[in-house]
C-alpha positions as CSV (number, residue, x, y, z in Angstrom):
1,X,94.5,122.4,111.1
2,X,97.6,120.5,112.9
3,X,98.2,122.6,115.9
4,X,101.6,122.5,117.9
5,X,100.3,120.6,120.2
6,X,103.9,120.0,122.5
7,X,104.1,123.9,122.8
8,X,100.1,124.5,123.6
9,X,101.3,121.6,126.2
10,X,104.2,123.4,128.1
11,X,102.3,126.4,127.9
12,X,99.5,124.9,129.6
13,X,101.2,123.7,132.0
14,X,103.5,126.4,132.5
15,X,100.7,128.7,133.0
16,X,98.6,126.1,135.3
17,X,101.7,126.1,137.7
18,X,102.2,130.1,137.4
19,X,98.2,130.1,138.3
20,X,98.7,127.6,140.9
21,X,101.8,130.1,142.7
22,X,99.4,133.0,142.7
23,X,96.6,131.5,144.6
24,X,99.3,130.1,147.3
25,X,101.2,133.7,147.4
26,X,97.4,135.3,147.7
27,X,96.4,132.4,150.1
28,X,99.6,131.0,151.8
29,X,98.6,127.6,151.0
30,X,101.1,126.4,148.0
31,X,100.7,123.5,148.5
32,X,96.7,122.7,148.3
33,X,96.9,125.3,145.6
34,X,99.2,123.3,143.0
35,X,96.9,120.2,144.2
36,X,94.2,122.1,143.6
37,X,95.7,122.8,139.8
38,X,96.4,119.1,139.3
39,X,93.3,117.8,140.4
40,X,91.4,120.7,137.7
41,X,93.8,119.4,135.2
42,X,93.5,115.7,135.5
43,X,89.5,116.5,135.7
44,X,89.7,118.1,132.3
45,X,91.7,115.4,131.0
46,X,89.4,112.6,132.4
47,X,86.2,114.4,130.5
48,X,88.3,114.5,127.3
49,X,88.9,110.6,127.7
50,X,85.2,110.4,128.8
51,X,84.5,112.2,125.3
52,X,86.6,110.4,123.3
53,X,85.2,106.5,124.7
54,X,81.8,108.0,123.6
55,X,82.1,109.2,120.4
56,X,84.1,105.7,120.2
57,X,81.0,103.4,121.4
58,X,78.7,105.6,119.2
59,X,77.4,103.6,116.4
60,X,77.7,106.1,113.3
61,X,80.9,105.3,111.8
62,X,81.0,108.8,110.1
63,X,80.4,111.1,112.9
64,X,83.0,113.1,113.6
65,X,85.1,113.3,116.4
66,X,84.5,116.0,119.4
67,X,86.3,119.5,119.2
68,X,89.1,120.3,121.4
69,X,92.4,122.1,122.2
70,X,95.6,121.0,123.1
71,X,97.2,117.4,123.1
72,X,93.6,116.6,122.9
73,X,93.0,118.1,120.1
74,X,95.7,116.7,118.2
75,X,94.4,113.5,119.1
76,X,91.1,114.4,117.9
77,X,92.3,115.9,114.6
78,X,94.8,112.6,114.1
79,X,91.4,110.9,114.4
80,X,89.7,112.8,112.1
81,X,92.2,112.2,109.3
82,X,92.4,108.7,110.3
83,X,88.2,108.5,109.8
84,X,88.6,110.3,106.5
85,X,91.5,108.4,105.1
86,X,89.1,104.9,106.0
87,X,85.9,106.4,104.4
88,X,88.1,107.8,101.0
89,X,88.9,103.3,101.0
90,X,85.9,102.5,101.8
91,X,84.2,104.0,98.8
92,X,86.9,102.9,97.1
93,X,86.3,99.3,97.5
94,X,82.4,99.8,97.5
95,X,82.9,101.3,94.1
96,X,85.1,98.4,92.7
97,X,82.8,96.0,94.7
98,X,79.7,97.5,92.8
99,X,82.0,97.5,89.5
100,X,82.9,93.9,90.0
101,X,78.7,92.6,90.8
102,X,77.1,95.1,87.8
103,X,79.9,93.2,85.1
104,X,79.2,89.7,86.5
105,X,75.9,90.3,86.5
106,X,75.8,90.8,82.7
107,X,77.5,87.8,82.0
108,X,75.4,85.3,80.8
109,X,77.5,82.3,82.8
110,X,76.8,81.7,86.3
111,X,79.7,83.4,89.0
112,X,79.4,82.1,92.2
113,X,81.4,82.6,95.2
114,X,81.6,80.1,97.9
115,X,83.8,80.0,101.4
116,X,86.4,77.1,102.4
117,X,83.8,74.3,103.0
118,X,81.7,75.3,99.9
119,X,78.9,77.2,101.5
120,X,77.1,80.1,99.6
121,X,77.9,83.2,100.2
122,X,77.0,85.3,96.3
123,X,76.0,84.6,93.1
124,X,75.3,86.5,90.3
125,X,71.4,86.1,88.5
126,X,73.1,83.4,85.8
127,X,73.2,81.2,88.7
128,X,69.7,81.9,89.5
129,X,69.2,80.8,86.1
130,X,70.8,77.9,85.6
131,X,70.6,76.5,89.0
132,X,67.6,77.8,90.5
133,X,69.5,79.9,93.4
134,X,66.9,81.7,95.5
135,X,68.0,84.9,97.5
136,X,68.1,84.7,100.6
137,X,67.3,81.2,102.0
138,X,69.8,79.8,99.9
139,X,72.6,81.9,101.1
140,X,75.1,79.5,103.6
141,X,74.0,76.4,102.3
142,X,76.3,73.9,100.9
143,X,76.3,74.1,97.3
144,X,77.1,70.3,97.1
145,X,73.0,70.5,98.3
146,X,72.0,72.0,95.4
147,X,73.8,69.8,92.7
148,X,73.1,66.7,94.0
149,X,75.3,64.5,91.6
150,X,78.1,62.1,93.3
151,X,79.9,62.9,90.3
152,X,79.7,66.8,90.8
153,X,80.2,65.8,95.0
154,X,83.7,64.2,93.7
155,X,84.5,66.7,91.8
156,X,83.9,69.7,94.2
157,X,86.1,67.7,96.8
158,X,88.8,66.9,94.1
159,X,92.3,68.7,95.1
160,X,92.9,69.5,91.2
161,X,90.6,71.1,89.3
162,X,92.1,71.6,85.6
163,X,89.5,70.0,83.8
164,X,85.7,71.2,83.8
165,X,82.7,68.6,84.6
166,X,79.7,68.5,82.4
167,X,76.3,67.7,84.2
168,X,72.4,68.1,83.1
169,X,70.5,71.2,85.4
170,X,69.4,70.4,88.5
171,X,66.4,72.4,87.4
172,X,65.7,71.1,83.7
173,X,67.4,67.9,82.6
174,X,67.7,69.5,78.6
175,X,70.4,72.2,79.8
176,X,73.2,71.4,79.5
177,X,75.8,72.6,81.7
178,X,79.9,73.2,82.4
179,X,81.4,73.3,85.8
180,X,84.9,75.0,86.9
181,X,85.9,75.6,90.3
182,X,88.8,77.7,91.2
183,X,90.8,78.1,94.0
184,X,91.8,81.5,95.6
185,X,91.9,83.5,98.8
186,X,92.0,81.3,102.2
187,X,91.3,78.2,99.9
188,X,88.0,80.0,98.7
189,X,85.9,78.4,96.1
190,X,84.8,80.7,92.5
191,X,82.3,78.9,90.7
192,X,81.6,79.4,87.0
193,X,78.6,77.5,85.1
194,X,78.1,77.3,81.7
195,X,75.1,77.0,79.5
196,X,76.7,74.1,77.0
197,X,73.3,72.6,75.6
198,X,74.3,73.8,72.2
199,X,77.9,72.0,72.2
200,X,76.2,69.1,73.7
201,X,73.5,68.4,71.0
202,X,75.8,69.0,68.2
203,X,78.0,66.6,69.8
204,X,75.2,64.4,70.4
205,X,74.1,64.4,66.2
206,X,78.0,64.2,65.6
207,X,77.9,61.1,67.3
208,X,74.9,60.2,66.1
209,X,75.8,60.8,62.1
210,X,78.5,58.8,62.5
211,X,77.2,55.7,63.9
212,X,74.6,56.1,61.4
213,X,76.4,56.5,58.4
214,X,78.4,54.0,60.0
215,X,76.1,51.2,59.7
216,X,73.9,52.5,56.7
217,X,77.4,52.5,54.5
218,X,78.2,48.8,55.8
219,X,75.6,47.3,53.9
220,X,76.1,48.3,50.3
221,X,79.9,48.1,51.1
222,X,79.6,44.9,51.9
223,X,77.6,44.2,48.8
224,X,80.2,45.7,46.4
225,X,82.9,44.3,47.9
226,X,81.6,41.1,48.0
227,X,80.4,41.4,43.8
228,X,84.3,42.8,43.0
229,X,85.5,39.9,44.4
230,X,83.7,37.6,42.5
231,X,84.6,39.1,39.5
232,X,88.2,38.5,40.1
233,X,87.6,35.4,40.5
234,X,86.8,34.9,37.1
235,X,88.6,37.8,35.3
236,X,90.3,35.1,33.1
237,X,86.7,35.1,31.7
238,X,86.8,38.6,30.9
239,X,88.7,41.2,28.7
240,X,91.8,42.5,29.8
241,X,91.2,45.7,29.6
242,X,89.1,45.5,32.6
243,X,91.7,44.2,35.1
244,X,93.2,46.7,35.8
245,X,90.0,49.2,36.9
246,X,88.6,46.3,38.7
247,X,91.7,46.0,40.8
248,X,91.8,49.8,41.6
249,X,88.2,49.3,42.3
250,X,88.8,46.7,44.7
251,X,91.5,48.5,46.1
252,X,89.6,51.5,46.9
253,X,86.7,49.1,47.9
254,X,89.2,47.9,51.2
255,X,90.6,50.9,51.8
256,X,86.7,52.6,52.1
257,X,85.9,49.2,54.4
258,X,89.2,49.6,56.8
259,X,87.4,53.7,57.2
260,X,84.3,52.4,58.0
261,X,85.6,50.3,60.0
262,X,87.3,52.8,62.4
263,X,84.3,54.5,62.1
264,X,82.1,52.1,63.5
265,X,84.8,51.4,66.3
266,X,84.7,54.6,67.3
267,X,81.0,54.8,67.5
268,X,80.9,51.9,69.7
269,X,83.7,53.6,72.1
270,X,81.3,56.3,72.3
271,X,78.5,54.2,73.0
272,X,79.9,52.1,75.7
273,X,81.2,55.9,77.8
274,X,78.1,57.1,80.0
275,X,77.0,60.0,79.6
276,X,76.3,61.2,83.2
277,X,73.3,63.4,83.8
278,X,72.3,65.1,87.2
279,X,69.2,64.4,89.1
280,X,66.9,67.6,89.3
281,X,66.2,67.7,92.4
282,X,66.9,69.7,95.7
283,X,67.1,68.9,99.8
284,X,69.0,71.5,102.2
285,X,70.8,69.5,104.8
């Protein structure tokens, strides 16, 4: 309970000095007796100050503060509130900090968190996963170490990071994955991974199909095209009636071949962009 700790005070004193008057009236001496009372009153307040750097060096961040009475148990009290009020936060933040790992941890893409010079500091077990983290040697290493790819190196040390980079594992070259790094804090680093393997082999038999169908539908293309034109040649030689389909058919016969033909230019644009992959392999600095 607060206590009125300036009234306690005068009254303290009031009655030290009344205390001191005495002993002088019963022993003359007034003036050793009110140093007398000083020096008792300024022991007593050393010992509290003795108390309170104690309980301050102990290690126990809970244990409470020492009882007293007076000034210095206002202080005390003060402290006490003070010691509550920090534990209430800190279970606070423990409990959104527990919160925060037990939902990353179900995620099924890697969250890692790295400091201002990308060095380790947590990861959830996606990361463990995807990128082979082991807990604790890897903690403080650079993750550049870990993904040893100049292109994910360039990336990592890139200003801008708006668009994702897509690397093999570092632990199995048929994964597939996607890298974003964000920026927050004192120019902290978050990490997120994704598993892509899926995206990148239907891509891959996208690509495929169409620089397959590409050159399988070239050939008889070619071959039709190449028999209409003959033919209209020599339509003089023929009925009339048939002009006019075989000039649709040819039509449609060019049109098909200008299709293909974007088709198969954008196979080759496909072709000719590597594909980069990551080496799986790992060396600490």
């Amino acid at each position: 309970m607060k206590q009125d700790w300036q009234g306690a005070l005068i009254r303290r004193l009031v009655l030290l000095l009344a205390s001191c008057l005495l002993l002088g009236l019963i022993t003359g001496e007034y003036a050793w007796s009110l140093v007398l009372g000083l020096v008792g009153y300024l022991g007593w307040t050393l010992r509290q100050l003795l108390r309170l750097t104690a309980w301050l060096r102990r290690a126990d961040p809970d244990q409470a503060p020492p009882d007293s009475h007076g000034i210095w148990g206002e202080i005390f009290d003060n402290l006490y509130q003070l010691q509550r009020r920090d534990q209430r936060l800190r279970d606070q933040l423990q409990s959104v900090i527990d919160r925060v790992q037990g939902s990353t941890a179900a995620l099924k893409e890697a969250v890692l968190m790295l400091d201002r010079d990308g060095n380790l500091e947590w990861w959830n077990p996606a990361a463990e996963r995807l990128l082979g983290l082991k807990k604790p040697q890897d903690t403080g290493h650079p993750v550049t170490n870990l993904v040893r790819h100049p292109a994910f190196k360039e990336y990592f040390e890139r200003d801008q990071h708006e668009e994702p980079l897509e690397l093999a594992s570092p632990i199995n070259e048929r994964l597939w994955l996607q890298f974003n790094i964000t920026r927050y804090g004192n120019a902290e680093h978050l990490l997120v991974v994704r598993d892509i393997t899926r995206l990148h082999l239907l891509e891959q038999m996208r690509k495929d199909f169409v620089a397959n169908v590409s050159h399988e539908l070239r050939t008889p293309l070619t071959v039709i095209a190449g028999y209409l034109e003959t033919i209209l040649e020599n339509r003089d030689q023929l009925s009339p009636r048939w002009s006019r389909a075989l000039l649709q058919m040819n039509q449609q016969a060019e049109r098909m071949q200008h299709l293909l033909n974007d088709l198969l230019l954008l196979a080759q644009l496909e072709a000719t962009t590597p594909l980069a992959t990551a080496q799986p392999r790992r060396c600490w600095a």
